[in-house]
N, C-alpha and C positions, 0 to 999 in steps of 0.2 A: 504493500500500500504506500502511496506517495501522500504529501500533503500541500494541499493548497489555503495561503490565508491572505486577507483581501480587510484591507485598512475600510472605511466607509464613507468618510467625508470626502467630498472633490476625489474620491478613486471610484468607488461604486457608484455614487450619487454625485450628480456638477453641484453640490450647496451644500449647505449645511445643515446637517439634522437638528441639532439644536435651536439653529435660529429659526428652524422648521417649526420645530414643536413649540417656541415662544411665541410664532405669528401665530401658530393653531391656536394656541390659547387665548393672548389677548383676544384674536377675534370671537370665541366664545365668550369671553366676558372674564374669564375667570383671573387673567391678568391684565395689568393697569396698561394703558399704551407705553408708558416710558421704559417697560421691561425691554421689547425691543432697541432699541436705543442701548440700552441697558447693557444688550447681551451681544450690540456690536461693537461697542467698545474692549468687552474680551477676544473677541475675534481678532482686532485691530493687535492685541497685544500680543495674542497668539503667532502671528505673522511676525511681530518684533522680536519672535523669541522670549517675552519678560513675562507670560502669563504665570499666574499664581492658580494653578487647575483648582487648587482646593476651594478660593475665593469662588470661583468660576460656580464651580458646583454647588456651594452655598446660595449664590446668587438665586441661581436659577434651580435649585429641588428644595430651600425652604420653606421659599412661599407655599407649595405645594403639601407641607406637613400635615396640614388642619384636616385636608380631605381624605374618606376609606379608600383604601388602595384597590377596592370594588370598584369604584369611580375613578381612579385611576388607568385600570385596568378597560374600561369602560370609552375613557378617551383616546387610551392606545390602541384600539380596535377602530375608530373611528381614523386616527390620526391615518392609522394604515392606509383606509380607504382613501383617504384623501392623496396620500403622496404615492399610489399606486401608478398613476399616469405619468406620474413625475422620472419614474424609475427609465435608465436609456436600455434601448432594446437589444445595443451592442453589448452591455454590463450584465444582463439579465444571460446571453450568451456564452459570455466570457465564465461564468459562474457554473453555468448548466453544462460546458465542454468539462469541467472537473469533476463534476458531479457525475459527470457520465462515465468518465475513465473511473470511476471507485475509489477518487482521492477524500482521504480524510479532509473534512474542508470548515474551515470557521472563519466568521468576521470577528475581524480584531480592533477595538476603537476606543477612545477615550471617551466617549462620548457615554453618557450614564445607560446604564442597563435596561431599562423601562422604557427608553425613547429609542435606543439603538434595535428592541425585540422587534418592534411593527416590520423595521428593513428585515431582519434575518428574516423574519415570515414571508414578505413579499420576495425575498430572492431562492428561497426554501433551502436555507442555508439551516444545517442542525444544529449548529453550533457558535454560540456568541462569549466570546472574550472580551468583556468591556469593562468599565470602570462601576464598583456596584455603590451602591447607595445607603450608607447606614442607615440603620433603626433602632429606635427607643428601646427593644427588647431584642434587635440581634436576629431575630427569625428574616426569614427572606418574607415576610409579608404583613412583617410590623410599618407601625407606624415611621415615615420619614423623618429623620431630623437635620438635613441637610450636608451633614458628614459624608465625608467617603469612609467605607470599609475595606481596610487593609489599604495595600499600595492601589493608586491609580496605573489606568490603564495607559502609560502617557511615556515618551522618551522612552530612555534606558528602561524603566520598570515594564513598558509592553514586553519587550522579551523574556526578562524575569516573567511575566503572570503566562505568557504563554509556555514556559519550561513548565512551571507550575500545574497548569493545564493538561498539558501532556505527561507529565508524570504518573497522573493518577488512569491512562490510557495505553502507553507504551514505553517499554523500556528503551533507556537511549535518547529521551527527548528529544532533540530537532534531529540529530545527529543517528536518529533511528531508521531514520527513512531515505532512502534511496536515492530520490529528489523530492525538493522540495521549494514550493512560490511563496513570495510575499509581494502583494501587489500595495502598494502606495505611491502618493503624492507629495508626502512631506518629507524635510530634511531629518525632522525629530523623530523618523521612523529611521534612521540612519544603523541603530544597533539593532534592530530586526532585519531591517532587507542585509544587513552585512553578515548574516547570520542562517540565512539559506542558499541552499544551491542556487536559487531560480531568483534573483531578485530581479522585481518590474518596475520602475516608474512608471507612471501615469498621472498622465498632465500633469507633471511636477512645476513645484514650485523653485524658483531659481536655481538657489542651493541645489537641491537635490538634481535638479537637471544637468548643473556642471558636473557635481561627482557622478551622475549615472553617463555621460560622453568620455570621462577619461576613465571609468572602470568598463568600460566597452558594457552596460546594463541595456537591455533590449528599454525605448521607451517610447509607450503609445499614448497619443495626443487624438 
């Protein structure tokens, strides 16, 4: 078995999930307009390199605390619908050619766990490595309190959560399988894609588009 994993922001999807899932809500009601605003100003830091994920994440899943993770759960099914047509039909292929050869396959993203499930659903990805979201009592369907659990899913620690990942799956961790993809756009993905056989850029961002021309990395735009 080989493995394939596929970062989600601007690599599987051109946008952003998060800023997805803030428009989704403001326009329901349930967030202020300036959340927006709000959550591109992290964006904006993201790209400078100087984001602080944890603020990040605070920002954006505390507001969120008050409500049952029933209704939660409720607007994640909804959100799905919504960004279904959004999804490109080359990326939904690109996923489905891995799934078809029998590669062990997950999406890997920093992006919180609950907003990142709707995309693995729409791309019928079985497996999601993301950043998860503490709770008041520690169960996966406690109450929120805006904390991350354990390390984020972010830089250097993506590789860590996904050794971590594969541990409890296969011996040998990355280095278990035969060949192996990491598809991203980011430079901060730089100790993952240098860490499998198969690393992709996709629509990279500057950085990463220099280092993937002088390490000769295949990169699709």
């Amino acid at each position: 078995m080989n493995l394939a994993l596929f970062d989600l922001d601007h690599t599987l999807i051109p946008f952003d999930s998060g800023m997805a899932w803030t428009q989704f809500l403001v326009s329901a009601g349930v967030l202020p307009d300036s959340a927006e605003s709000q959550y591109l100003s992290y964006c904006r830091q993201y790209v400078a390199g100087t984001l602080d994920i944890h603020a990040m994440h605070q920002a954006s899943v505390a507001p969120l605390a008050p409500f049952p993770r029933a209704l939660l759960a409720q607007w994640g099914r909804e959100f799905e619908l919504r960004m279904a047509p959004r999804v490109p039909d080359a990326r939904r292929a690109l996923v489905q050619r891995h799934l078809d050869a029998g590669d062990l396959c997950a999406i890997v993203t920093a992006t919180s766990r609950f907003i990142a499930e709707p995309f693995a659903r729409l791309f019928g990805v079985p497996h999601l490595v993301a950043t998860e979201p503490a709770t008041v009592d520690g169960t996966a369907d406690g109450a929120l309190t805006g904390a991350i659990a354990g390390l984020p899913c972010y830089r250097e620690h993506k590789l860590a959560r996904v050794e971590r990942w594969l541990e409890q799956r296969t011996p040998g961790g990355l280095h278990g399988f035969a060949q192996s993809w990491f598809y991203s756009d980011s430079a901060s993905d730089l100790p993952l894609l240098a860490a499998v056989s198969h690393p992709v850029a996709v629509r990279p961002d500057e950085r990463l588009h220099a280092h993937a021309l002088r390490a000769g990395w295949p990169v699709l735009n």
